[in-house]
N, CA, C and O atoms as a Maestro MAE file, in Angstrom:
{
 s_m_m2io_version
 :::
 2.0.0
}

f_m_ct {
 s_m_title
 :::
 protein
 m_atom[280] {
  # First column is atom index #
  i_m_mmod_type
  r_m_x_coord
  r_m_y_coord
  r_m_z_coord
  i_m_residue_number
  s_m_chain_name
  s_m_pdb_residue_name
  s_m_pdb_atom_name
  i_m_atomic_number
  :::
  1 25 0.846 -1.182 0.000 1 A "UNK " " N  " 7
  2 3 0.000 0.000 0.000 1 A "UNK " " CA " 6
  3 2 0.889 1.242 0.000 1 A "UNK " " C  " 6
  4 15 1.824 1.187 0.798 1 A "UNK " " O  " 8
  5 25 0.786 2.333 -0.723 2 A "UNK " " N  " 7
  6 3 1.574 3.211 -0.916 2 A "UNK " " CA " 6
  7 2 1.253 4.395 -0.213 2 A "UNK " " C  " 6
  8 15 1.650 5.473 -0.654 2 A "UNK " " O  " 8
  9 25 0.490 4.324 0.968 3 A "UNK " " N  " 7
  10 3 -0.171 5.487 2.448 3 A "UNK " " CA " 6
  11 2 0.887 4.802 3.300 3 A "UNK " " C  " 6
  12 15 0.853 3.574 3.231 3 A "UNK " " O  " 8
  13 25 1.630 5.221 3.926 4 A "UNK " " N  " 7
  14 3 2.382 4.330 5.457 4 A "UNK " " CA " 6
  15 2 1.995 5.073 6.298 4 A "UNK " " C  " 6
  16 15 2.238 6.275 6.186 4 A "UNK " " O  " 8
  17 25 1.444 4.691 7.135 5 A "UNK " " N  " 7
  18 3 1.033 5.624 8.690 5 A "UNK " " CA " 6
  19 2 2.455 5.510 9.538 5 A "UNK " " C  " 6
  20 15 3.189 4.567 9.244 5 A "UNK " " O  " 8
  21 25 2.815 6.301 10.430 6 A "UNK " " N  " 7
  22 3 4.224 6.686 11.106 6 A "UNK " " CA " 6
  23 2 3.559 7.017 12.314 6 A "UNK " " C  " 6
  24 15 4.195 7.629 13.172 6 A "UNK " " O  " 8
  25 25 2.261 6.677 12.530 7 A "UNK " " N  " 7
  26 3 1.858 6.575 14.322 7 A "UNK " " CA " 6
  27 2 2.749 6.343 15.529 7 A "UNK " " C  " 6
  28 15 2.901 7.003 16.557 7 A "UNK " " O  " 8
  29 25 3.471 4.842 14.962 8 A "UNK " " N  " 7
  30 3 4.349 4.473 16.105 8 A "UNK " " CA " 6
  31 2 5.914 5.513 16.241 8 A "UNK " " C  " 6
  32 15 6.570 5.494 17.283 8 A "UNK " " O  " 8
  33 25 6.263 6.232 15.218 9 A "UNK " " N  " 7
  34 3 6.974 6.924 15.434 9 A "UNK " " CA " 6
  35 2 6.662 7.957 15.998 9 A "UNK " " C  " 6
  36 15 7.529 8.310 16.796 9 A "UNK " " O  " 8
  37 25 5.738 8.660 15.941 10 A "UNK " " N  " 7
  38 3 5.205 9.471 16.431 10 A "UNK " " CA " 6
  39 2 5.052 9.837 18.293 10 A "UNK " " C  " 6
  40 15 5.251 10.780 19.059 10 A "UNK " " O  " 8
  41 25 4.574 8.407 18.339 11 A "UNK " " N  " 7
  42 3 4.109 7.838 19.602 11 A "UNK " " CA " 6
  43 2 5.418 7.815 20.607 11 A "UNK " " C  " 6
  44 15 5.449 8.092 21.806 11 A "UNK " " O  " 8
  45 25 6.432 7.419 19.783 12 A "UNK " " N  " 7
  46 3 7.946 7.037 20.456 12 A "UNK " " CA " 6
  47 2 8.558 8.342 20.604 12 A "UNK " " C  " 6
  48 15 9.371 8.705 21.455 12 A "UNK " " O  " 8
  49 25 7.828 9.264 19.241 13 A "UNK " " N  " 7
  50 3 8.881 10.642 19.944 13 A "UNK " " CA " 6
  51 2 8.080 11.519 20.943 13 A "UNK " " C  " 6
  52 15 8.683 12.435 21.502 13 A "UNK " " O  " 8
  53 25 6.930 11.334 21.177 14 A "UNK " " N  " 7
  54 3 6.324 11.607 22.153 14 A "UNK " " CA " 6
  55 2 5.971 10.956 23.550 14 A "UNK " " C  " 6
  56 15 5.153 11.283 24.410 14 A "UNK " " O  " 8
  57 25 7.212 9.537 23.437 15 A "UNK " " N  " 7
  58 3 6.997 8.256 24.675 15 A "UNK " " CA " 6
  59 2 6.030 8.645 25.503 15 A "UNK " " C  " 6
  60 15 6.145 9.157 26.617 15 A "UNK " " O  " 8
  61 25 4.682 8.268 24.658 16 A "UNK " " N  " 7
  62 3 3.150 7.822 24.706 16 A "UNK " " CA " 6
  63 2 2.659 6.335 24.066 16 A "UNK " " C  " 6
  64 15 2.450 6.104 22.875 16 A "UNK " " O  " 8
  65 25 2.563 5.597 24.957 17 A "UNK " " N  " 7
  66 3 2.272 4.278 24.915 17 A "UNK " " CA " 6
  67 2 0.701 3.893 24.105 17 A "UNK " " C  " 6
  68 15 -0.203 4.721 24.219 17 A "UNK " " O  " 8
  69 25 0.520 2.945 23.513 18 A "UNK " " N  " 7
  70 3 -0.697 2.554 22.305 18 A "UNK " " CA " 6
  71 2 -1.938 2.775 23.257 18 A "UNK " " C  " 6
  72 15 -2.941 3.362 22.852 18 A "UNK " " O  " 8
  73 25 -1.797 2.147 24.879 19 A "UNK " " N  " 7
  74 3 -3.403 2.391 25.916 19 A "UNK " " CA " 6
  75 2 -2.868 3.607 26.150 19 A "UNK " " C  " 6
  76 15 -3.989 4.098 26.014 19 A "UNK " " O  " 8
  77 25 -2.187 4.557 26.378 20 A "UNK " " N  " 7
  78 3 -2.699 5.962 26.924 20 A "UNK " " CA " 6
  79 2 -2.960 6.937 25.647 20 A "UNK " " C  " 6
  80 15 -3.731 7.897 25.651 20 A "UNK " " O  " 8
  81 25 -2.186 6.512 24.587 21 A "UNK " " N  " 7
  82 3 -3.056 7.463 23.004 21 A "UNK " " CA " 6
  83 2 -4.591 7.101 23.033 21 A "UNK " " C  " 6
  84 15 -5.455 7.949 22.813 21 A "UNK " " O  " 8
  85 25 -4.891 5.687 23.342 22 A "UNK " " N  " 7
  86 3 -6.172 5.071 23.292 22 A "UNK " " CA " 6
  87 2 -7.389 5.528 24.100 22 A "UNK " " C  " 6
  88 15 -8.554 5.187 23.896 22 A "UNK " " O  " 8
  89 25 -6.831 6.538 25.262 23 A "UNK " " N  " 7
  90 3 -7.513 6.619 26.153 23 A "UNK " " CA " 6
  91 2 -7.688 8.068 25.718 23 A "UNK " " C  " 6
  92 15 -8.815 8.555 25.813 23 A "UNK " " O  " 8
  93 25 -6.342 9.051 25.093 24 A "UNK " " N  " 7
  94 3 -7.126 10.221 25.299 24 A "UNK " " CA " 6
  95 2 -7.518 10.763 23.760 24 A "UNK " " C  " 6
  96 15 -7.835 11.929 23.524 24 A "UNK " " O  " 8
  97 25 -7.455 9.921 22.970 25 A "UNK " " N  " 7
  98 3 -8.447 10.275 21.940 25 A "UNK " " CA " 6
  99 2 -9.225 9.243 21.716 25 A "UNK " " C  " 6
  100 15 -9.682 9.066 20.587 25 A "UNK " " O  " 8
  101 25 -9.513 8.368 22.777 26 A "UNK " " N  " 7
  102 3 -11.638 8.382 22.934 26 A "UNK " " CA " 6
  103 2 -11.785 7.306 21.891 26 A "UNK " " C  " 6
  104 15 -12.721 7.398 21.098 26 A "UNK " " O  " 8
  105 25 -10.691 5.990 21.799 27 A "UNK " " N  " 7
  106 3 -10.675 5.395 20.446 27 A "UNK " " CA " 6
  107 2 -10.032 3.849 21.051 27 A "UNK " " C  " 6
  108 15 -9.083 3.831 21.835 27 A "UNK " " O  " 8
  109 25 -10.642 2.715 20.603 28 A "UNK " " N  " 7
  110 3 -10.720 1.507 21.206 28 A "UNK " " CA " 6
  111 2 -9.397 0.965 20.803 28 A "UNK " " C  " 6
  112 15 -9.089 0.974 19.611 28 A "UNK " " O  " 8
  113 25 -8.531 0.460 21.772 29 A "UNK " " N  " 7
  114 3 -7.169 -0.330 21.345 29 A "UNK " " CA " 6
  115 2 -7.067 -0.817 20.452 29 A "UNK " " C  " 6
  116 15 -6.076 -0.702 19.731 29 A "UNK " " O  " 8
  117 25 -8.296 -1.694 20.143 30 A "UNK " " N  " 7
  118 3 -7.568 -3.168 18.629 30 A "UNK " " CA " 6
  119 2 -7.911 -1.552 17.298 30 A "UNK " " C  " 6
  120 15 -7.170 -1.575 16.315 30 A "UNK " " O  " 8
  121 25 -8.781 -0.538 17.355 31 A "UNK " " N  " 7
  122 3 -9.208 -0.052 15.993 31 A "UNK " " CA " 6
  123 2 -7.871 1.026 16.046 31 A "UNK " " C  " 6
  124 15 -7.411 1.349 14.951 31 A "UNK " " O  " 8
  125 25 -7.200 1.621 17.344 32 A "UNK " " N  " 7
  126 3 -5.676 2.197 16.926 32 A "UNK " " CA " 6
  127 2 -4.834 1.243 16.546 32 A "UNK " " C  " 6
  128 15 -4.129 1.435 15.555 32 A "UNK " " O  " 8
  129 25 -4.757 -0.012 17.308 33 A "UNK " " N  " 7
  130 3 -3.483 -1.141 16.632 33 A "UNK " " CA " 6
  131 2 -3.825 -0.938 15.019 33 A "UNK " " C  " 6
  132 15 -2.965 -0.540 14.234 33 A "UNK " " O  " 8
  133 25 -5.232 -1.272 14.604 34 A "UNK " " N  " 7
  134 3 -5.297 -1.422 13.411 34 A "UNK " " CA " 6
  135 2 -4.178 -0.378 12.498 34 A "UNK " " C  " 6
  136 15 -3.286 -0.635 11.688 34 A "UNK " " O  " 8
  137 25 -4.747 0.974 13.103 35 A "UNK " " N  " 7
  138 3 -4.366 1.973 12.188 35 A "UNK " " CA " 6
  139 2 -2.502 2.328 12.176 35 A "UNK " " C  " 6
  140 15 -1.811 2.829 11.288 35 A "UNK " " O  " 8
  141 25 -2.073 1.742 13.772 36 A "UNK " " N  " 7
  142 3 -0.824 2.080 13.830 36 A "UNK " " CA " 6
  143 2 -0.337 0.882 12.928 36 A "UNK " " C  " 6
  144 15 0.602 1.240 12.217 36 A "UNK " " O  " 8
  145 25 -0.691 -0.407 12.752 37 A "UNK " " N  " 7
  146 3 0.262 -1.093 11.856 37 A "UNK " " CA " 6
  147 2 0.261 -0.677 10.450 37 A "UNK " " C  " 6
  148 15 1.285 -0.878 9.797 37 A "UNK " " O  " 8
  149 25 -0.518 -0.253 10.028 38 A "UNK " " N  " 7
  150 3 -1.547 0.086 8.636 38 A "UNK " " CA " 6
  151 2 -2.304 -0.354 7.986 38 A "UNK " " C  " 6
  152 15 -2.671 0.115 6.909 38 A "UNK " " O  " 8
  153 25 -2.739 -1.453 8.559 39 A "UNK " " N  " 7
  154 3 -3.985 -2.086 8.288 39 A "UNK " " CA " 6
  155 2 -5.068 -1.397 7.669 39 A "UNK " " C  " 6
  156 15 -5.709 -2.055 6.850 39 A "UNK " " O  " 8
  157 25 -5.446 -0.111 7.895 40 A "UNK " " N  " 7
  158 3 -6.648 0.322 8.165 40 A "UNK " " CA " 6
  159 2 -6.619 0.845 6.779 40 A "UNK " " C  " 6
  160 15 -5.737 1.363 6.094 40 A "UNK " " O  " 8
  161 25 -7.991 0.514 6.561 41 A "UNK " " N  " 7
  162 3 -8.573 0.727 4.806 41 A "UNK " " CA " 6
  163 2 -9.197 2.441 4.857 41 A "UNK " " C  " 6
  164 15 -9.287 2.966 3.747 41 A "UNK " " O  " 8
  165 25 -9.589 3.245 5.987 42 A "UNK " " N  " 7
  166 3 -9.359 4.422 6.372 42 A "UNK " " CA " 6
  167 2 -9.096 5.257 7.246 42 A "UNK " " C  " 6
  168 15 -8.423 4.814 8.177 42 A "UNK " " O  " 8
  169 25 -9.383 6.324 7.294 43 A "UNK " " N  " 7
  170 3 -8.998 6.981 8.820 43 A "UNK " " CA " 6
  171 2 -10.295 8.383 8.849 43 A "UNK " " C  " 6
  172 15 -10.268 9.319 8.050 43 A "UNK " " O  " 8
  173 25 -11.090 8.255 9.682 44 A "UNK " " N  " 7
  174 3 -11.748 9.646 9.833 44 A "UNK " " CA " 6
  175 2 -11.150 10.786 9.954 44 A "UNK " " C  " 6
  176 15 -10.040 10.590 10.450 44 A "UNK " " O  " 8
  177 25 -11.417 12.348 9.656 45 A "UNK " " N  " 7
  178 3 -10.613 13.248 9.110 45 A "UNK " " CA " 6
  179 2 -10.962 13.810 11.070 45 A "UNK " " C  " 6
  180 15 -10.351 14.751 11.575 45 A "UNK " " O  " 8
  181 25 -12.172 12.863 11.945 46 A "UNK " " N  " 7
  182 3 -11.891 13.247 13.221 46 A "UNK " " CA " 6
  183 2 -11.158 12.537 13.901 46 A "UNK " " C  " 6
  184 15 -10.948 13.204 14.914 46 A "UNK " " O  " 8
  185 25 -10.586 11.513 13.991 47 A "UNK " " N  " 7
  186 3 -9.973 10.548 14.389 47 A "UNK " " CA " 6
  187 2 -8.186 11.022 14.320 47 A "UNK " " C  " 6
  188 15 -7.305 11.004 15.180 47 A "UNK " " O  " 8
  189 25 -8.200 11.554 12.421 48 A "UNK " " N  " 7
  190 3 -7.097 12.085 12.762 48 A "UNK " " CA " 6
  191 2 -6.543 13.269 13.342 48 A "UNK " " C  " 6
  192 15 -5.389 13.584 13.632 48 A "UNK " " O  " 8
  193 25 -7.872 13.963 13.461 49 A "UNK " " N  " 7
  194 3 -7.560 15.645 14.478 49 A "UNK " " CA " 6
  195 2 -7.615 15.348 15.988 49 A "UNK " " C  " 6
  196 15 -7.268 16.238 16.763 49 A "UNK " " O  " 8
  197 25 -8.032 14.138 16.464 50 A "UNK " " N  " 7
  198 3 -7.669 14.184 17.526 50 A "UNK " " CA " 6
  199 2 -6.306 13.411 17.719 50 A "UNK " " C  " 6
  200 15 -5.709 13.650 18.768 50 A "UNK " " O  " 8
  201 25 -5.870 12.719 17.039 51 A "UNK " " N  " 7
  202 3 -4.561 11.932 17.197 51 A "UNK " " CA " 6
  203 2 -3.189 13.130 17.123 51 A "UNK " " C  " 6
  204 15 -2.064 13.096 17.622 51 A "UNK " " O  " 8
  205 25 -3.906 14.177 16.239 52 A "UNK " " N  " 7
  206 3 -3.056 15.170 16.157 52 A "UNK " " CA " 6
  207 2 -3.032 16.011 17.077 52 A "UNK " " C  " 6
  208 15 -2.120 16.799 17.325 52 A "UNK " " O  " 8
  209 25 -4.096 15.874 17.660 53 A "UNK " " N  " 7
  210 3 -4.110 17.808 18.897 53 A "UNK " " CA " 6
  211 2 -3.106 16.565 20.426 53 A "UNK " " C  " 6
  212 15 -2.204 17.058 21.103 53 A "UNK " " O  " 8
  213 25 -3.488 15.320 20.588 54 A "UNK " " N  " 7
  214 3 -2.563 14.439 21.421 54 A "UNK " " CA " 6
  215 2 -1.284 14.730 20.944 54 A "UNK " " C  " 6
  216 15 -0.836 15.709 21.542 54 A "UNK " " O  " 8
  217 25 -0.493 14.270 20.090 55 A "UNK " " N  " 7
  218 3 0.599 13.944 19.717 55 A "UNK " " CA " 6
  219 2 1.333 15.549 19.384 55 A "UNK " " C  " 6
  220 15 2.510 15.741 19.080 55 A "UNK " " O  " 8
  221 25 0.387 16.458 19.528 56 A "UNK " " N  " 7
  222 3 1.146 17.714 18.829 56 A "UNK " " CA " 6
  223 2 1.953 17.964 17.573 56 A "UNK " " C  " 6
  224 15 2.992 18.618 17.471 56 A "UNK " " O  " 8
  225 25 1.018 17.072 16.276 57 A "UNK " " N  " 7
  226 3 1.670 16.853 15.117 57 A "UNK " " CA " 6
  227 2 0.820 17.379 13.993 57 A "UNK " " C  " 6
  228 15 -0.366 17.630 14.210 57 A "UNK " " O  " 8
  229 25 1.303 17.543 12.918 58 A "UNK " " N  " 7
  230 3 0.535 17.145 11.906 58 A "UNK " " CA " 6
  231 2 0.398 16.185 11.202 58 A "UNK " " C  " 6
  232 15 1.226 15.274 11.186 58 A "UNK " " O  " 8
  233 25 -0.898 16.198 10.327 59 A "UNK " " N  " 7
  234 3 -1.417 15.005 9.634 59 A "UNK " " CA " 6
  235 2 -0.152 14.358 8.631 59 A "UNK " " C  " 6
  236 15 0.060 13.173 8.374 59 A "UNK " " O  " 8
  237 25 0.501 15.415 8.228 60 A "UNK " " N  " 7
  238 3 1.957 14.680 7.436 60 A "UNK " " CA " 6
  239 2 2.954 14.278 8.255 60 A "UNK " " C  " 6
  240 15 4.106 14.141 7.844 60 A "UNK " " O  " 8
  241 25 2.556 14.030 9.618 61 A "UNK " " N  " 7
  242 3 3.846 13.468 10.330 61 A "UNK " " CA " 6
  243 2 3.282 12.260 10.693 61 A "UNK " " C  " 6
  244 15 3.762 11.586 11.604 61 A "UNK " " O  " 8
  245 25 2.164 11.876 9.973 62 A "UNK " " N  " 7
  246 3 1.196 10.415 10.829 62 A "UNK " " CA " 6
  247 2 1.366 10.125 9.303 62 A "UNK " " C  " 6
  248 15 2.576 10.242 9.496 62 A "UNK " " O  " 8
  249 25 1.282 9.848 7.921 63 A "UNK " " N  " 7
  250 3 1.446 10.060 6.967 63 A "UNK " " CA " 6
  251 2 1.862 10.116 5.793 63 A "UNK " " C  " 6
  252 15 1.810 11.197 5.207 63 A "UNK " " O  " 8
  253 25 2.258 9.235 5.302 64 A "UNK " " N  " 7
  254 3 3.620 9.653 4.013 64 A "UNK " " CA " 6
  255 2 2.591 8.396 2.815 64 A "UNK " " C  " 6
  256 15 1.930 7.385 3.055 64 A "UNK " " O  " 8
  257 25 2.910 9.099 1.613 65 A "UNK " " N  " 7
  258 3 2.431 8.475 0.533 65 A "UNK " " CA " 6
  259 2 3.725 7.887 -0.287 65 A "UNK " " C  " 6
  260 15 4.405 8.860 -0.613 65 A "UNK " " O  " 8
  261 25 4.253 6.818 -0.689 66 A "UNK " " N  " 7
  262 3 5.342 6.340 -1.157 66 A "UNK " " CA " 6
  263 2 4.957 5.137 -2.501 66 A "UNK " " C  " 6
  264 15 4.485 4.003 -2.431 66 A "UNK " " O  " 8
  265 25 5.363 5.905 -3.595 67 A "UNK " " N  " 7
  266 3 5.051 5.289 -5.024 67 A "UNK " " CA " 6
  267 2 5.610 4.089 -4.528 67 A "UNK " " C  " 6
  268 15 6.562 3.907 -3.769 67 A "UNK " " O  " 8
  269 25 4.684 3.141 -5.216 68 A "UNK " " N  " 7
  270 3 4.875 1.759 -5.351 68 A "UNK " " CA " 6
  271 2 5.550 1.047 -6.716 68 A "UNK " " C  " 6
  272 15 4.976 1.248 -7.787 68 A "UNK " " O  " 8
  273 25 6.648 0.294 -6.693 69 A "UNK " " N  " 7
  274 3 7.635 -0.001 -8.469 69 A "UNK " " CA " 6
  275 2 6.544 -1.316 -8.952 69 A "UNK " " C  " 6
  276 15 6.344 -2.374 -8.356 69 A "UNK " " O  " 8
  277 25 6.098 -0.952 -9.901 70 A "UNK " " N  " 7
  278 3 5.358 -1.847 -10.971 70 A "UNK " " CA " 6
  279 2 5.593 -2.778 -11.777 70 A "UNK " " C  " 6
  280 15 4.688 -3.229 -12.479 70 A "UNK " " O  " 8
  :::
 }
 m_bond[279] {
  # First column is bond index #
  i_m_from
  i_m_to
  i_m_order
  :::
  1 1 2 1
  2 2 3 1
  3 3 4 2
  4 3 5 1
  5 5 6 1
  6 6 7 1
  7 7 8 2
  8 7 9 1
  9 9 10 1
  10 10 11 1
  11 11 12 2
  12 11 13 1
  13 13 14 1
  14 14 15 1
  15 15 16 2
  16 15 17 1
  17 17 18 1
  18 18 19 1
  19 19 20 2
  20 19 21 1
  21 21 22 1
  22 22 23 1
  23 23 24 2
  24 23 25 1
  25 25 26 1
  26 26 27 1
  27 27 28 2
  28 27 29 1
  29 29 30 1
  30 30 31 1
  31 31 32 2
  32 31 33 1
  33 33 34 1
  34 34 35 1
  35 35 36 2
  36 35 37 1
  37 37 38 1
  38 38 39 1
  39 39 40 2
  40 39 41 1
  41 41 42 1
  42 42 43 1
  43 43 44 2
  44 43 45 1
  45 45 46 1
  46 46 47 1
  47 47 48 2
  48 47 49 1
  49 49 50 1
  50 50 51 1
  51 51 52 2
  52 51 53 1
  53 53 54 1
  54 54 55 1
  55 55 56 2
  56 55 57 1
  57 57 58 1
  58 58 59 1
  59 59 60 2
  60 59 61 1
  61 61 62 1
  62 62 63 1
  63 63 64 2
  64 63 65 1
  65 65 66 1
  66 66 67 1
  67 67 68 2
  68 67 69 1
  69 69 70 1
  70 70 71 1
  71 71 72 2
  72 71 73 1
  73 73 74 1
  74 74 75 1
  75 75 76 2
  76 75 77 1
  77 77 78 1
  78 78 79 1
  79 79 80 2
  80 79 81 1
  81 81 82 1
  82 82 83 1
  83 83 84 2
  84 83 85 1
  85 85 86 1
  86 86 87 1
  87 87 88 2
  88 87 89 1
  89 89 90 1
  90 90 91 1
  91 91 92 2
  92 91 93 1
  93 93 94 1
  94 94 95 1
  95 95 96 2
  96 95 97 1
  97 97 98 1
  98 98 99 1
  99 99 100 2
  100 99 101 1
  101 101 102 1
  102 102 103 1
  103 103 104 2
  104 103 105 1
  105 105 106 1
  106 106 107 1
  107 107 108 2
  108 107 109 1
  109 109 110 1
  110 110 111 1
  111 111 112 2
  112 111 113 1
  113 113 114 1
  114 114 115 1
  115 115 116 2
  116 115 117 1
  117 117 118 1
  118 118 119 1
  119 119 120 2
  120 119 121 1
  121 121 122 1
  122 122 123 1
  123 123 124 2
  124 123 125 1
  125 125 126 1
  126 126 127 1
  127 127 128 2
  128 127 129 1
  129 129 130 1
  130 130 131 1
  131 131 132 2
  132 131 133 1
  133 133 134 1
  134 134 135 1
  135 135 136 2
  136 135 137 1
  137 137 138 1
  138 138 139 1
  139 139 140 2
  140 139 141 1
  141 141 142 1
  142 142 143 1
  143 143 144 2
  144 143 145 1
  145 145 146 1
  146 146 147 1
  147 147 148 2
  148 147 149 1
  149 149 150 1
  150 150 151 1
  151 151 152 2
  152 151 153 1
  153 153 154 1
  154 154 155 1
  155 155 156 2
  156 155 157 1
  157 157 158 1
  158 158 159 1
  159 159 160 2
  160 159 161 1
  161 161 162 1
  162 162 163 1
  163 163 164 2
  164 163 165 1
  165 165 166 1
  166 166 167 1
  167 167 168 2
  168 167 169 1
  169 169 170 1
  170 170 171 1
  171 171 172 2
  172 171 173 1
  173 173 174 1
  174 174 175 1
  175 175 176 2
  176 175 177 1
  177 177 178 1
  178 178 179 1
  179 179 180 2
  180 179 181 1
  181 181 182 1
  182 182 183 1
  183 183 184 2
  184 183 185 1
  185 185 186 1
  186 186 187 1
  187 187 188 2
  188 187 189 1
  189 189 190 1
  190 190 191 1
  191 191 192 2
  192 191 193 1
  193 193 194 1
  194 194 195 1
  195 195 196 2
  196 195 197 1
  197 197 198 1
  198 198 199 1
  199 199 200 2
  200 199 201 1
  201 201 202 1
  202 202 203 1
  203 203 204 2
  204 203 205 1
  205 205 206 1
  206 206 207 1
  207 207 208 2
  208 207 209 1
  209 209 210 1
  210 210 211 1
  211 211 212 2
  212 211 213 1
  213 213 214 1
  214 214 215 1
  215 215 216 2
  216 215 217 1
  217 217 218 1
  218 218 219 1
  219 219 220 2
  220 219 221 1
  221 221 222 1
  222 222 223 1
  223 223 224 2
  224 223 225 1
  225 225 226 1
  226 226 227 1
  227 227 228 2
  228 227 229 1
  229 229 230 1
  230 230 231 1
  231 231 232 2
  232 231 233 1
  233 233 234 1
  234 234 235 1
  235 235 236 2
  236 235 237 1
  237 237 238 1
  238 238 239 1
  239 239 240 2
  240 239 241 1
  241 241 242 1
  242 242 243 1
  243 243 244 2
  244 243 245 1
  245 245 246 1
  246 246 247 1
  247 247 248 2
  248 247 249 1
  249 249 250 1
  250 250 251 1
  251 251 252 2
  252 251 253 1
  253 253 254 1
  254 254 255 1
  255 255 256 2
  256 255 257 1
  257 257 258 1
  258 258 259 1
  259 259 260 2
  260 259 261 1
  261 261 262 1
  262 262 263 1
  263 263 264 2
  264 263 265 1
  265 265 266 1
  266 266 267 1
  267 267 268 2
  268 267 269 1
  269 269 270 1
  270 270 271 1
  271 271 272 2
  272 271 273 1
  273 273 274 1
  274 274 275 1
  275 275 276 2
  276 275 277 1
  277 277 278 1
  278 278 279 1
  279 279 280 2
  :::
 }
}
């Protein structure tokens, strides 16, 4: 998939653990695991404003689009 989510980096430069992101943006453990591995087929545009006002980031630091070789 050519979206990579960078959650867990994120998370590490802010050493904020997967249950306390979970807790303060209001969002169930297994559906953040989902999104931090990249599983996730989307992301709500609220889901990611609150992951962002936590983490003190922007949406391009959770983020990166990377062409895929054909």
């Amino acid at each position: 998939m050519p979206i990579i989510v960078n959650l867990d980096v994120m998370m590490a430069k802010r050493k904020m653990s997967l249950n306390e992101l979970s807790t303060k943006v209001d969002l169930t453990l297994a559906n953040l695991s989902i999104l931090k591995t990249g599983k996730a087929k989307a992301v709500r545009f609220s889901t990611l404003e609150a992951i962002c006002k936590v983490l003190e980031c922007q949406p391009g630091d959770l983020l990166e689009y990377q062409e895929t070789k054909e």
